[in-house]
C-alpha positions as CSV (number, residue, x, y, z in Angstrom):
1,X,19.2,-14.5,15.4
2,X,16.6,-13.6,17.7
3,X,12.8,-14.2,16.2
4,X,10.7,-11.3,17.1
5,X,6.9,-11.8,16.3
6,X,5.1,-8.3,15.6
7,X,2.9,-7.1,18.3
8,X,1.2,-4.0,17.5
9,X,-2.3,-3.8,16.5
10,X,-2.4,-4.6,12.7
11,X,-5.1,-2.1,11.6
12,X,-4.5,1.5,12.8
13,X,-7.6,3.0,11.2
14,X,-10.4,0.8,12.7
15,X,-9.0,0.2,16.4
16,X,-10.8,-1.6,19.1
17,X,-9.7,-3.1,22.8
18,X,-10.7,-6.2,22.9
19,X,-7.9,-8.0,20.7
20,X,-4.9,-10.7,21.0
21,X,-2.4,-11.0,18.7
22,X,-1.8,-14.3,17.2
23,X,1.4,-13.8,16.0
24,X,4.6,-15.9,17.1
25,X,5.1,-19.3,17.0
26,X,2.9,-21.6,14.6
27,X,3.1,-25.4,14.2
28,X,4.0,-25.6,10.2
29,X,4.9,-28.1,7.8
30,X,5.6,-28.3,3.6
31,X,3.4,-30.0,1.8
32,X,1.4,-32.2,3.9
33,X,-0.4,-31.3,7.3
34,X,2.2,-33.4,9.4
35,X,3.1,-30.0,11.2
36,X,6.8,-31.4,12.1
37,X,8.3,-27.5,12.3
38,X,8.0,-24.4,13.9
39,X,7.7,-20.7,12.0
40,X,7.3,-17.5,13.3
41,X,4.4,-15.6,11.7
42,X,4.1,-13.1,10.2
43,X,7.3,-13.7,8.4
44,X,7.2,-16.0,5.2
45,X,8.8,-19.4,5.2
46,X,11.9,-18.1,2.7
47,X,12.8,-15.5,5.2
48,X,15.4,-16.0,7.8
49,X,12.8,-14.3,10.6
50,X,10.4,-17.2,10.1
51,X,13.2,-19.5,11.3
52,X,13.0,-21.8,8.4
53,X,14.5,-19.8,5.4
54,X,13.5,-22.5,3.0
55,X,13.7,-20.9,-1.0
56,X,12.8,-23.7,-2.8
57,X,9.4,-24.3,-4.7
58,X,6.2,-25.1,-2.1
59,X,3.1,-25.1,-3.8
60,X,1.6,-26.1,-0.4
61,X,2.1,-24.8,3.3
62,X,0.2,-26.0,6.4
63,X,-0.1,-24.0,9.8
64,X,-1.0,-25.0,13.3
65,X,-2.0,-22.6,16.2
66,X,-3.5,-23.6,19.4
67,X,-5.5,-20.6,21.7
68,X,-7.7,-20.4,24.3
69,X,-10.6,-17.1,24.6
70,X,-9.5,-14.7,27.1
71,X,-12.5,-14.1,29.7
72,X,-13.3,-10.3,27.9
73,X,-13.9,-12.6,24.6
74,X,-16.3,-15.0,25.8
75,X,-20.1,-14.7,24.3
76,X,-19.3,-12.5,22.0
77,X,-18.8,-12.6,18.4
78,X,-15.1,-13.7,17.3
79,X,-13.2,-12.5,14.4
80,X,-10.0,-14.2,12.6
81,X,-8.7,-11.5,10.9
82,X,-5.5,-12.3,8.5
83,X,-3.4,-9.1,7.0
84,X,-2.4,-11.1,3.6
85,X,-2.1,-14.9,3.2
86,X,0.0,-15.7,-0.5
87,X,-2.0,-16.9,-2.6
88,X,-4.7,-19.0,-1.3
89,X,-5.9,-20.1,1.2
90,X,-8.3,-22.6,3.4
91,X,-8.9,-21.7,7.4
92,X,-10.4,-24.7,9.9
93,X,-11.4,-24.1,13.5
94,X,-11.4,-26.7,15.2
95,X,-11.9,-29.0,12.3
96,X,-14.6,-27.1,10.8
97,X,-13.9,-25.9,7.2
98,X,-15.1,-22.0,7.9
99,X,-13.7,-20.3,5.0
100,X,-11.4,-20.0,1.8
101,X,-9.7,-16.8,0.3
102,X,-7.8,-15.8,-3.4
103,X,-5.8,-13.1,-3.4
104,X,-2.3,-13.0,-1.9
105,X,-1.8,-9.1,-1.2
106,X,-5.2,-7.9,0.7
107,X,-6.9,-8.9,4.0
108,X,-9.6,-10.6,5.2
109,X,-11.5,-11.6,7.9
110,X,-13.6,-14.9,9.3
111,X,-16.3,-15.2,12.0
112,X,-15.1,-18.1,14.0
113,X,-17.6,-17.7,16.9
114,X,-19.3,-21.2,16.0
115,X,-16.9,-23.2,15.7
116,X,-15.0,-22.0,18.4
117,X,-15.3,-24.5,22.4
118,X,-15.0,-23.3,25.9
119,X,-11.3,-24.7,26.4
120,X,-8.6,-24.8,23.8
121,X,-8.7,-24.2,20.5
122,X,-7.2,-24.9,17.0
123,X,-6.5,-22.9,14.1
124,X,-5.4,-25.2,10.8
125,X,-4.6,-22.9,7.6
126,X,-3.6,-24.4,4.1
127,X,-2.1,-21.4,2.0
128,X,-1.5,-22.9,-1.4
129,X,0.8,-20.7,-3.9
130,X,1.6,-21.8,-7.5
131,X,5.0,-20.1,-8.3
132,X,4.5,-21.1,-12.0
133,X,1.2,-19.4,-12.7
134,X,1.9,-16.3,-14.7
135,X,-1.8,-15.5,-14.3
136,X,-1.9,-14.9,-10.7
137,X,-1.0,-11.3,-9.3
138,X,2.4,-11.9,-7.9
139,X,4.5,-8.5,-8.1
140,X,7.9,-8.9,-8.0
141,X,8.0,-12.7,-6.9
142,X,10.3,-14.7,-8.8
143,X,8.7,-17.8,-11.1
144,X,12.4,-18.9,-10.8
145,X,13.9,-20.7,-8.0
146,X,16.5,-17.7,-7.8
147,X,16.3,-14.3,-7.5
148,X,17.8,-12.4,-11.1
149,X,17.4,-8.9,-12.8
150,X,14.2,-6.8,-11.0
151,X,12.4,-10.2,-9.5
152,X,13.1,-11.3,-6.2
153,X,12.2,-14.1,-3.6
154,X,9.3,-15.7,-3.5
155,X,6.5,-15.2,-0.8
156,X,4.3,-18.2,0.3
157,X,2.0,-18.3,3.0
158,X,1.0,-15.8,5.9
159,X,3.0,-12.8,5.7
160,X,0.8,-10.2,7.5
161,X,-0.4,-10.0,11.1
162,X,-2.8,-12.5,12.3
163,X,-5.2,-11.5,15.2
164,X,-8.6,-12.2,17.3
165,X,-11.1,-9.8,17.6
166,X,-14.6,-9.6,20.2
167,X,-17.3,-8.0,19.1
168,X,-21.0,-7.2,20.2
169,X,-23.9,-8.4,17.9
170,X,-24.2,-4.7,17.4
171,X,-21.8,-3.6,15.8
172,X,-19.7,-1.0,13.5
173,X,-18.8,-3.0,10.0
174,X,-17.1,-0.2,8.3
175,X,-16.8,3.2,7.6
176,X,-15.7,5.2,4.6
177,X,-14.0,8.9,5.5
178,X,-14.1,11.3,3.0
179,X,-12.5,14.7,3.3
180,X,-14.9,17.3,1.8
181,X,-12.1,20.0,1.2
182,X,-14.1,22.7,-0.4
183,X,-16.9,22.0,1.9
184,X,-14.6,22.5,5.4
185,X,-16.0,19.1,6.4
186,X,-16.0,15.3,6.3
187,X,-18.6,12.8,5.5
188,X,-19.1,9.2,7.5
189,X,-21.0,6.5,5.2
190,X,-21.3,3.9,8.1
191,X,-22.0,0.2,8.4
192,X,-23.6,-0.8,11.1
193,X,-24.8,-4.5,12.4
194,X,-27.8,-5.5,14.9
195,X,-31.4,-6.3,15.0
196,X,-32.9,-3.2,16.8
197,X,-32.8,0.3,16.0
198,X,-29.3,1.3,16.6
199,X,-27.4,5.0,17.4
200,X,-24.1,5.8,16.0
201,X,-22.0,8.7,18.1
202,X,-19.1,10.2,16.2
203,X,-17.0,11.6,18.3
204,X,-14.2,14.3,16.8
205,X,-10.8,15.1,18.7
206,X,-8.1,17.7,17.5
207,X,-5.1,17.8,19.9
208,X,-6.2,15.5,22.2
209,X,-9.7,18.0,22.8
210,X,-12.7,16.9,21.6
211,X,-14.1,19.5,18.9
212,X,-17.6,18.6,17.6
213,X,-19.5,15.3,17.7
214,X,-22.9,13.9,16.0
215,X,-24.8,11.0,17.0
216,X,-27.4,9.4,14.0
217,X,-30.3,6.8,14.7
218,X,-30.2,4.6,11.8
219,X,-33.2,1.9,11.5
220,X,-31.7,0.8,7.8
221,X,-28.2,0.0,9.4
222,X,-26.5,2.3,7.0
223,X,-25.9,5.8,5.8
224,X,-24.3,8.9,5.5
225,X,-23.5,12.0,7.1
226,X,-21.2,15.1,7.5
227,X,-20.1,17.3,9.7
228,X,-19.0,20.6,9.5
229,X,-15.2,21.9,10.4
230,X,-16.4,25.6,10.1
231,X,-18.4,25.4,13.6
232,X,-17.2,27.7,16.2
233,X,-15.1,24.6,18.3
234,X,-12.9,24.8,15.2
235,X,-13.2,28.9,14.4
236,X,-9.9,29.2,16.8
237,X,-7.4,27.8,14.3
238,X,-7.6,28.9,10.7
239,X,-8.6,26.3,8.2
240,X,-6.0,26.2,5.5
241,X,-3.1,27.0,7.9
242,X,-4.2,24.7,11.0
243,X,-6.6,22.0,10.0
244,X,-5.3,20.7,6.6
245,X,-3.2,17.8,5.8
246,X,0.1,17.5,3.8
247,X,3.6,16.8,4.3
248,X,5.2,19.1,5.0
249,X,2.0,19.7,8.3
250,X,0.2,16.3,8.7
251,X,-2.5,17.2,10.7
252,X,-5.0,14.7,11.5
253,X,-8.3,14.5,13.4
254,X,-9.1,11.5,15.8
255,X,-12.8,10.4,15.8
256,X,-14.4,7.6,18.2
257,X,-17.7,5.8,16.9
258,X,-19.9,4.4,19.6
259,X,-22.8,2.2,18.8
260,X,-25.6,2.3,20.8
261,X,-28.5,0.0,21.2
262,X,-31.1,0.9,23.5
263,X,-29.1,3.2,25.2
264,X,-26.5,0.4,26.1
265,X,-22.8,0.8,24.4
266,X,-22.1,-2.2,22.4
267,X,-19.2,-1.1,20.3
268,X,-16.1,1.4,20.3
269,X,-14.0,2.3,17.4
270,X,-11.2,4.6,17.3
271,X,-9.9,6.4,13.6
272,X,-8.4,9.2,12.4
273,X,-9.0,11.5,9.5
274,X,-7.2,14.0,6.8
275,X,-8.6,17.0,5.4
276,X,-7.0,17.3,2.3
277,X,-7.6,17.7,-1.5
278,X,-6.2,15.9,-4.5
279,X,-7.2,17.2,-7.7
280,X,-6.0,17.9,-11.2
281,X,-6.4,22.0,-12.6
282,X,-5.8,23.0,-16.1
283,X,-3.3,19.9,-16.6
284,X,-2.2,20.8,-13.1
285,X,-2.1,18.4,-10.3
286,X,-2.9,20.3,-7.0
287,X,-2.2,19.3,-3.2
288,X,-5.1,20.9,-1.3
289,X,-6.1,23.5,-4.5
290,X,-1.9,24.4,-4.9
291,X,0.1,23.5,-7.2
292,X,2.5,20.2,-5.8
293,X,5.7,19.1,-6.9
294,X,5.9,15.6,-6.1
295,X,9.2,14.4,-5.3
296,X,9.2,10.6,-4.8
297,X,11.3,7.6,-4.2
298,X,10.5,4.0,-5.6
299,X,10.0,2.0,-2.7
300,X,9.2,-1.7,-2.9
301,X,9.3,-2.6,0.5
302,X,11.8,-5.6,0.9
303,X,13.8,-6.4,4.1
304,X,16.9,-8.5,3.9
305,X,16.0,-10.6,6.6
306,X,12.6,-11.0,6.4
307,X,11.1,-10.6,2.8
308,X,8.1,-8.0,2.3
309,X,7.2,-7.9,5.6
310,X,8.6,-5.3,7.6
311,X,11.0,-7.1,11.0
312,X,9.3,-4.7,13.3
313,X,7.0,-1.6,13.3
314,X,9.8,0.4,14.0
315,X,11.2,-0.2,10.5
316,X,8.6,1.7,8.9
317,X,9.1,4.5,10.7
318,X,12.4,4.5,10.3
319,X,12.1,4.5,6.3
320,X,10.0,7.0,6.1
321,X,12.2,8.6,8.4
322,X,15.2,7.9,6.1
323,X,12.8,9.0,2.6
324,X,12.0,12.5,4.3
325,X,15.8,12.9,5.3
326,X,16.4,12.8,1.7
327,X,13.9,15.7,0.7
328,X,11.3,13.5,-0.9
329,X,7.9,14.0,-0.1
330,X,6.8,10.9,-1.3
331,X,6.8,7.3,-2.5
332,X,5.6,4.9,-5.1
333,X,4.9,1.6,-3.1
334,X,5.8,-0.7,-5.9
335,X,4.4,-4.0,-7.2
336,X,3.2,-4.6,-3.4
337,X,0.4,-4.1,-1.3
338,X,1.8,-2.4,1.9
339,X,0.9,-3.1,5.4
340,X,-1.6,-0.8,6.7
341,X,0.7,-0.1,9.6
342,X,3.0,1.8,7.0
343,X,0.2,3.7,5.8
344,X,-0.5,5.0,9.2
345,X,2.8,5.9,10.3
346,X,3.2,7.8,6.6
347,X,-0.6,9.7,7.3
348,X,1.2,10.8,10.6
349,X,4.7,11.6,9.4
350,X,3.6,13.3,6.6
351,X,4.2,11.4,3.6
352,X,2.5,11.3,-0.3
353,X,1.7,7.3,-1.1
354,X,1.0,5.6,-4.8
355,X,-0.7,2.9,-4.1
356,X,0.0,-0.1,-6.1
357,X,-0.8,-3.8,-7.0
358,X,1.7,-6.5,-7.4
359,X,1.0,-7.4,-11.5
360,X,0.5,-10.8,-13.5
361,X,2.4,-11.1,-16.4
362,X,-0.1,-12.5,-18.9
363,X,-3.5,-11.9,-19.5
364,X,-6.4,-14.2,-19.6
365,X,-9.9,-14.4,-18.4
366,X,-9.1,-15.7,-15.3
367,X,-6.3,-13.3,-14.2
368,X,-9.0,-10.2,-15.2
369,X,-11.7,-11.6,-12.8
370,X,-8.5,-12.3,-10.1
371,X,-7.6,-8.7,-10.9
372,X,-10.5,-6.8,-10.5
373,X,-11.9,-8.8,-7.0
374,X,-8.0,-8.2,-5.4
375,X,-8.0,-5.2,-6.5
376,X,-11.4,-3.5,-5.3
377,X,-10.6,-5.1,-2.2
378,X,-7.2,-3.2,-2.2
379,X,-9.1,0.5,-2.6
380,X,-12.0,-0.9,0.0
381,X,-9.4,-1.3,2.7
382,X,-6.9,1.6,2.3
383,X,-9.8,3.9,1.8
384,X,-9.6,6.2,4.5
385,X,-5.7,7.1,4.4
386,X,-5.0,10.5,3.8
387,X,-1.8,9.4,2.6
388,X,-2.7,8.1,-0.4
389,X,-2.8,10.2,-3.4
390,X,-2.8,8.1,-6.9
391,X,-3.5,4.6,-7.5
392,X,-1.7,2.0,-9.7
393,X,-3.7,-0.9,-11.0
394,X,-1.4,-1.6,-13.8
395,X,3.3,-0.9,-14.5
396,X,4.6,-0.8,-17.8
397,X,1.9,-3.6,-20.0
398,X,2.8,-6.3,-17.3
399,X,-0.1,-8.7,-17.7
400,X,-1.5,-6.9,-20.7
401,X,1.6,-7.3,-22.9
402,X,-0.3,-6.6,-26.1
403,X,-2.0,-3.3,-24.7
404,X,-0.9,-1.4,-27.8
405,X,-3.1,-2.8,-30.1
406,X,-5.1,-5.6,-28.6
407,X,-8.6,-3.9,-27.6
408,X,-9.5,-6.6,-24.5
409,X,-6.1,-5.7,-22.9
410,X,-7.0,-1.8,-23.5
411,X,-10.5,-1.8,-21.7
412,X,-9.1,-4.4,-19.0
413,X,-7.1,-1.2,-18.1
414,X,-9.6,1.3,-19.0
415,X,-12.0,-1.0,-16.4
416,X,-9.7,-0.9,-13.5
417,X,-9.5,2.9,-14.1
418,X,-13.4,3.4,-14.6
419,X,-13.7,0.9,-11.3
420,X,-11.7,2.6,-9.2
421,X,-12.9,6.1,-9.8
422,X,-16.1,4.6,-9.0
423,X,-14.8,3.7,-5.7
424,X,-12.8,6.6,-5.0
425,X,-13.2,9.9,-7.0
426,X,-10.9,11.9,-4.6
427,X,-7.9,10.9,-6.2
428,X,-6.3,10.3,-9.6
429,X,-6.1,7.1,-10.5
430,X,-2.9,5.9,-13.5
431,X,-4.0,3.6,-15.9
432,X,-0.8,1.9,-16.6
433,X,2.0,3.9,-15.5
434,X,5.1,4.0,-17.5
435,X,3.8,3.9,-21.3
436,X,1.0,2.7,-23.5
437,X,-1.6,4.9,-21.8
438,X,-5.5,4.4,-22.6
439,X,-7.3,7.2,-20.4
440,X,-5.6,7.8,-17.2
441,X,-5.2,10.8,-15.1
442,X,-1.8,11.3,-15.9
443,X,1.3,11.2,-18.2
444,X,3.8,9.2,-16.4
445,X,7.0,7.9,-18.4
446,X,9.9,5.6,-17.1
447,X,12.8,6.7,-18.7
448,X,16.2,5.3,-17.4
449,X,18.3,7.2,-20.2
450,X,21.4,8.8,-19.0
451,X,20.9,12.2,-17.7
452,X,22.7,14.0,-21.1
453,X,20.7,12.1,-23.1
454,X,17.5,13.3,-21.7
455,X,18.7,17.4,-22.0
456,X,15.6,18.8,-23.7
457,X,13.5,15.5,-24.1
458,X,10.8,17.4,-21.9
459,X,11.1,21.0,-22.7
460,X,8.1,20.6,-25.0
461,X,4.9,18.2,-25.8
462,X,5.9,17.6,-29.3
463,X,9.4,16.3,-27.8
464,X,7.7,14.6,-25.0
465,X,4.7,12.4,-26.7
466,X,7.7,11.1,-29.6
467,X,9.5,9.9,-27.1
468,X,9.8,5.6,-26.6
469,X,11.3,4.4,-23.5
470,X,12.3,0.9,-24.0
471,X,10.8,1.3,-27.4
472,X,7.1,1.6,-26.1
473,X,4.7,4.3,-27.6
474,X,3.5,6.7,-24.6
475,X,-0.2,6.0,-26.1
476,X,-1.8,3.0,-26.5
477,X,-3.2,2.9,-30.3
478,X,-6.5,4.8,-30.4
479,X,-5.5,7.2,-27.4
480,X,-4.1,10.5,-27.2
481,X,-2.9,13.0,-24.9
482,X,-5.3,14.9,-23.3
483,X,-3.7,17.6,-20.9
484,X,-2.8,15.5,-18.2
485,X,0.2,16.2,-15.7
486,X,3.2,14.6,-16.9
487,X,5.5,12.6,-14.1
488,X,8.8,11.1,-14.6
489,X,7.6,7.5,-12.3
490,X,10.7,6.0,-12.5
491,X,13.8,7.0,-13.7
492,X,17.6,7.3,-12.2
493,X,18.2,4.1,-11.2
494,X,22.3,4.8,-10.2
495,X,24.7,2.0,-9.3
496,X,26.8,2.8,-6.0
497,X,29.4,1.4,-4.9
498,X,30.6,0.0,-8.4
499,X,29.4,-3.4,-8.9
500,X,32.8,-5.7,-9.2
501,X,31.5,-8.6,-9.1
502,X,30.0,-12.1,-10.8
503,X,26.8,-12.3,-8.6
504,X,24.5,-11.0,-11.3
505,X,24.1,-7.7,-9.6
506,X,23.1,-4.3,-11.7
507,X,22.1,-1.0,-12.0
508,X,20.3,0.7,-14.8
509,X,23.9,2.7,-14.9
510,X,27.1,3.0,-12.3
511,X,29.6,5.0,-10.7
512,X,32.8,4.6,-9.6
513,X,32.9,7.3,-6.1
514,X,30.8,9.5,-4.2
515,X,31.6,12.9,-6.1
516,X,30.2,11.3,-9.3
517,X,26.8,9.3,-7.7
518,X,26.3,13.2,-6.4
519,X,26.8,15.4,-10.1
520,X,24.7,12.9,-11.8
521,X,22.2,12.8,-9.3
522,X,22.1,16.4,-9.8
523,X,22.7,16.6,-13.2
524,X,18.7,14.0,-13.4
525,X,17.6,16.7,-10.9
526,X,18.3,19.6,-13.5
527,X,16.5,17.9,-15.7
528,X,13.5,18.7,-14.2
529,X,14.1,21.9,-13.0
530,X,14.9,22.9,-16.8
531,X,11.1,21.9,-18.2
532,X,8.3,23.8,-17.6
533,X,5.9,20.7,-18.5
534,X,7.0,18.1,-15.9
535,X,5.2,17.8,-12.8
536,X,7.0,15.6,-10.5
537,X,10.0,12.2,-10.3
538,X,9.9,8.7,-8.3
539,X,13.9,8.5,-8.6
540,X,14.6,4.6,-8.7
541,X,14.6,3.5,-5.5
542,X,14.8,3.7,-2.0
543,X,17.0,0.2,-1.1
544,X,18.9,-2.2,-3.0
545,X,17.2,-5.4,-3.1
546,X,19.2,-9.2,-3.3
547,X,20.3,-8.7,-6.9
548,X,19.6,-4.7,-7.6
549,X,21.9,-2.6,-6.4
550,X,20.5,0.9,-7.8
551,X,19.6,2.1,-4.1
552,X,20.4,5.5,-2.2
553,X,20.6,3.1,0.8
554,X,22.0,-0.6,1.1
555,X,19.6,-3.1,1.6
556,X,20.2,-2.8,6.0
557,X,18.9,0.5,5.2
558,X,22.5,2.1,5.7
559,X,23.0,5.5,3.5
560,X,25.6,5.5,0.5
561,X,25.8,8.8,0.4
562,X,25.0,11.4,3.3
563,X,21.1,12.1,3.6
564,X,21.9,15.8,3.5
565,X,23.5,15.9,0.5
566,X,20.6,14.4,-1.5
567,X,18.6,16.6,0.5
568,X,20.8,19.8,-1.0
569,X,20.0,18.4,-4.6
570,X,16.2,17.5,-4.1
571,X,15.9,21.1,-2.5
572,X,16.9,23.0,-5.4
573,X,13.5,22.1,-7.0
């Protein structure tokens, strides 16, 4: 099987020129830093794209890359920037211990610029990953050596992009985007980097013509600003109809920040923006001050071939491609941290994201503290996609098993909720989705029942908050609904084709052909369409994954059933 590294640039929102990709072939070895192998990053040593395909137990990985600066990168500042690296890790340049990292689902980056010499250079990473530590923030990696029930392969070592960036000493850091909705405008809080006085031009496009722009001198090296979309270079299109985001009319804005020092351009970064709205109403959840029925697919983001990360950049186009088909208008990214790549293609395609953490499984004072810094770094980076609507810290108890009555485990979760709003207040934010709520933004249940059994289950509150799926109270003890929208987050879960076999394959229920998958499919969908009270579905899942076979597509991505037909059902709500 061919190997093909990924090429494209790895962070769509925060683009600039002057880049290589480091991705391809790495010297690697197990264990000990003998480097006697070959992998192909960014794919993970169990995958068959690395080219090793090794599933046993490696609590330690080494990696080997050689590179030389092209002539556009000398004297100027150099950063190592890694997408995700599982769990840990240490980085050398050429022999020179420059950094070390925790957290196995979020990015990061290291200046190299002193370590690096004018000829060839070497990168050394050890990526360390204890498969038997229940405390760590794993998602659905397996603590057994094989796959069984909803946990799946294992994931050590790089597994996201790996590139070099140049830079000037002056320099954009970061930027926040924030949609002002209400307003008709957007507001910058900048970053910048540099020992003089610098300028920072914002530059706004819409359809390829540039529509406004605003340049700020900043002395402090950070601020904030906004600028209006109500000025007469926008006053040709109307505002709700032509300038709003959603997906069913993902409009976005480019923007290009300049930094200036002394008049002299030292840096150039190209981004993109969403106007849009997320808010709640009267127990309503609102798209853009409407009323939106969210219609979404549980998506976890496994390839066959190549693990969590995606074979090619293509593949993410192609499932949201594939989710749209179906008539959803959204996805729950589950117990993963997804590329930022998807992210993009989903703010340009149109397409509602959860975003979600991969969980621990038991709590302690170390896993909090892991928690919380993976996490904020999680909501730092995936900031400014419009794509993303709710976030998802915590799934059904995992890692706070006693959450019911145990009060640490109950403000662990009420933390990550009062954290991230703190972060981000532009969208709703569950506390832990499925049951045993404490104070989140919404009511979301995961109830795999059959579809008779749920007739009438959510026709009314009273019905709804007795309900126990899997025998869990919807409320934590000492919490209470309080009006929030109510969202079926996972339920469905069909088997087809019927499972006939000893492998240890399942579904949360089966069918036997086509014309049955397609009246209990619709027979879930009338569910909702008969109560008044719920608010939207994640219908479990997009793919079958090694041992779960509960997809609407195979794990190659190849439908079941035709994409229309799910389409007909998913319309009729």
């Amino acid at each position: 099987m061919m190997q093909i590294p990924r090429s494209e640039y790895p962070r769509p929102d925060f683009v600039r020129e002057n880049w290589i990709s480091l991705n391809g072939q790495w010297d690697f070895s197990f264990e000990k830093n003998s480097f006697e192998r070959q992998i192909t990053v960014p794919f993970a040593c169990e995958s068959k794209l690395s080219g090793i395909e090794d599933k046993g137990f490696h609590y330690k990985v080494w990696y080997r890359k050689k590179f030389v600066l092209t002539e556009k990168m000398r004297d100027k500042i150099v950063l190592l920037h890694f997408g995700a690296v599982d769990y840990s890790c240490k980085i050398w340049v050429n022999h020179i211990l420059l950094s070390e990292h925790e957290g196995g689902q979020t990015s990061f980056s290291v200046d190299i610029t002193e370590a690096l010499e004018e000829k060839e250079n070497t990168i050394i990473v050890e990526a360390m990953d204890d498969h038997s530590d229940l405390e760590m923030p794993r998602g659905k990696q397996f603590w057994e050596k094989k796959s069984r029930s909803i946990f799946y392969t294992r994931t050590t070592g790089i597994w996201q992009s790996v590139w070099l960036e140049a830079i000037s000493t002056a320099h954009l850091c970061s930027v926040k985007i924030t949609p002002l909705f209400d307003e008709k405008s957007v507001r910058f809080d900048y970053v910048l980097s540099g020992k003089n006085e610098l300028s920072l031009e914002t530059q706004i496009l819409f359809q390829n013509e540039v529509a406004t722009d605003m340049t700020v001198k900043s002395k402090t090296h950070k601020g904030s600003f906004s600028i209006s979309l109500n000025e007469p270079s926008f006053r040709a299109w109307n505002f709700y109809e032509d300038l709003t985001w959603s997906p069913e009319n993902p409009r976005l804005f480019d923007v290009v920040f300049r930094v200036y020092e002394n008049d002299t351009l030292t840096d150039e970064v190209q981004s993109y923006f969403g106007i849009r709205k997320i808010s709640i109403d009267n127990g309503i959840f609102m798209l853009n001050n409407r009323p939106y029925f969210q219609k979404l697919v549980l998506d976890q983001g496994y390839w066959e071939d190549s693990l969590q990360t995606a074979p090619r950049d293509e593949d993410f186009i192609e499932d949201i491609r594939l989710v749209k088909s179906m008539g959803f208008n959204g996805v729950r990214k589950h117990q993963k941290v997804e590329d930022p790549r998807f992210l993009y293609h989903a703010d340009r395609m149109g397409l509602l994201v959860w975003g979600e953490i991969g969980s621990a499984y038991l709590y302690s004072s170390e896993y909090a503290q892991r928690m919380y810094r993976e996490w904020l770094e999680v909501i730092e980076r995936d900031y400014n996609h419009p794509c993303i609507v709710t976030w998802v810290p915590l799934n059904e108890s995992w890692g706070v098993q006693e959450i019911k009555t145990n009060n640490m485990q109950q403000r662990h979760a009420n933390a990550l909720y009062n954290i991230t709003k703190s972060l981000d207040d532009t969208r709703v934010v569950v506390d832990n989705d499925g049951w045993e709520h404490t104070c989140g933004d919404l009511l979301t249940i995961h109830d795999y029942d059959e579809p008779e059994k749920m007739q009438g289950r959510y026709n009314d509150i009273e019905t709804i908050l007795k309900f126990t799926p899997a025998g869990k109270f919807l409320f934590a003890n000492g919490w209470e609904y309080k009006n929030q929208p109510i969202i079926l987050s996972e339920y469905g879960g069909i088997a087809y084709p019927p499972i006939h076999d000893d492998s240890g394959a399942w579904g949360y229920s089966e069918v036997n052909n086509e014309e049955d998958f397609l009246k209990k499919y619709e027979a879930l969908i009338n569910v909702m369409i008969e109560s008044e009270l719920i608010q939207g579905f994640c219908y479990t899942q997009l793919t079958d994954i090694e041992n779960e076979r509960n997809g609407l597509l195979f794990y190659d991505r190849t439908p079941k059933i035709s994409l229309d037909k799910i389409q007909r059902i998913n319309d009729l709500l």
